[in-house]
C-alpha positions, 0 to 999 in steps of 0.5 A: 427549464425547471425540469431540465434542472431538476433532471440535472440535479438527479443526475448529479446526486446519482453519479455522486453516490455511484462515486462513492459506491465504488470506493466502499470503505473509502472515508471522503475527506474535506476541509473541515474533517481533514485533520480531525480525523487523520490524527486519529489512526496510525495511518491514513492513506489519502487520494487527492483527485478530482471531485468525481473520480473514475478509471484504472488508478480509482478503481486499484486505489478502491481495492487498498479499502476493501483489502484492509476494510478489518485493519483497525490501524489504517483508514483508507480516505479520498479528496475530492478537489473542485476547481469551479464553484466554491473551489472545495478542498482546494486549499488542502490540495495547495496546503501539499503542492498538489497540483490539478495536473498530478491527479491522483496524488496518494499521500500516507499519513503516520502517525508521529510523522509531521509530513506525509509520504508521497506514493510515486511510481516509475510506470503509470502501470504501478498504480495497483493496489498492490503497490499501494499497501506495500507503500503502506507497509514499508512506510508504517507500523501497520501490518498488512498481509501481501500476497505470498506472505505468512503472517508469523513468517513476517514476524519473525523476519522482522525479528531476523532483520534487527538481531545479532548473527547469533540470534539469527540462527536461532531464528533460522531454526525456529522458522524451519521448526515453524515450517514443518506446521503450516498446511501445504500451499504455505510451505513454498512460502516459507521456503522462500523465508527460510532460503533468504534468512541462510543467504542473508547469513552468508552474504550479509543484508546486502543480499536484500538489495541486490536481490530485490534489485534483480527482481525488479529487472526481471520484472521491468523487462516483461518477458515473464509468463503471469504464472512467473510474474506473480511468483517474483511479486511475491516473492519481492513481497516477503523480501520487503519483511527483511528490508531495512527501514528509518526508525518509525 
């Protein structure tokens, strides 16, 4: 009996650490750490799950750790939430109205914010990194480069997006000026920054909507080949650098 016990224990203590293994850069969180540490980043995106999680949704939610593993703005963390024994991080789970059955539940904690944000989705099938850190990105003041973006490019859309239409089209000719500098596999990209800044102008920002609306329906209806499909994603990627948001 002693033996069968501690070849359980052995067990235990393997699954733990392949657990954690497979969420490398993820920062397991718990009740006495919890608010210690989330205070301290101006972003922190938290997976509330059970205690030894596995599967699809895990395995996207590892990808967001090891994609901004260099960002010194956002920690990406896990709770894990028992309900036997000692019942452990059972009381954080209540204190957000997570509920066993919701598993997993990512919450994006701002800085400045007194209340998270809550990651929902339309499709199970959403549950990707990708949409993860463009949750993150629209929702904070943390930069993180989607597929398809530039990083100056987004720079100057953001600038685009708040400026008067004066100041619009001198962004318009510094972004193709900018244009003519990047190495080859940029330049579709930017041409994608370039046509929506011109379109913006002529229609107005309701161009963002509508557009990113028409993507979406491409999208949903699943007819797409990869090749298309990853080309519209990444295109709705650079549209959400001229997207309105809430002052953060």
């Amino acid at each position: 009996m002693m033996q069968l016990k501690s070849v359980l224990v052995l067990v235990i203590a393997i699954l733990h650490i392949s657990m954690s293994e497979d969420c490398k850069g993820c920062l397991p969180l718990d009740s006495y750490s919890f608010h210690k540490v989330i205070s301290k980043f101006k972003a922190v995106l938290v997976k509330f799950d059970v205690a030894f999680p596995y599967g699809g949704k895990h395995e996207q939610y590892a990808t967001v750790a090891a994609d901004t593993k260099d960002s010194q703005d956002l920690l990406v963390g896990t709770v894990g939430v028992k309900d036997f024994g000692n019942k452990e991080n059972s009381d954080l789970a209540q204190r957000y109205n997570i509920k066993k059955e919701d598993f997993p539940v990512v919450l994006l904690f701002v800085q400045g914010k007194s209340e998270p944000i809550r990651f929902t989705t339309e499709k199970n099938s959403e549950f990707t990194g990708e949409y993860l850190k463009r949750f993150i990105r629209f929702n904070s003041k943390v930069y993180l480069g989607l597929p398809g973006c530039v990083e100056r490019l987004d720079k100057l859309a953001e600038e685009f997006k708040v400026a008067g239409e004066q100041e619009r089209q001198e962004i318009l000719k510094k972004t193709k000026i900018f244009e003519e500098t990047l190495p080859e596999e940029q330049r579709e990209a930017a041409k994608v920054y370039v046509k929506t800044m011109e379109k913006i102008l002529e229609r107005g920002d309701v161009f963002i909507q509508t557009e990113e609306t028409r993507i979406q329906g491409l999208l949903y209806r699943g007819k797409l080949s990869e090749q298309k499909k990853r080309t519209m994603e990444e295109r709705r990627n650079i549209l959400q650098s001229f997207s309105a948001r809430d002052e953060l």
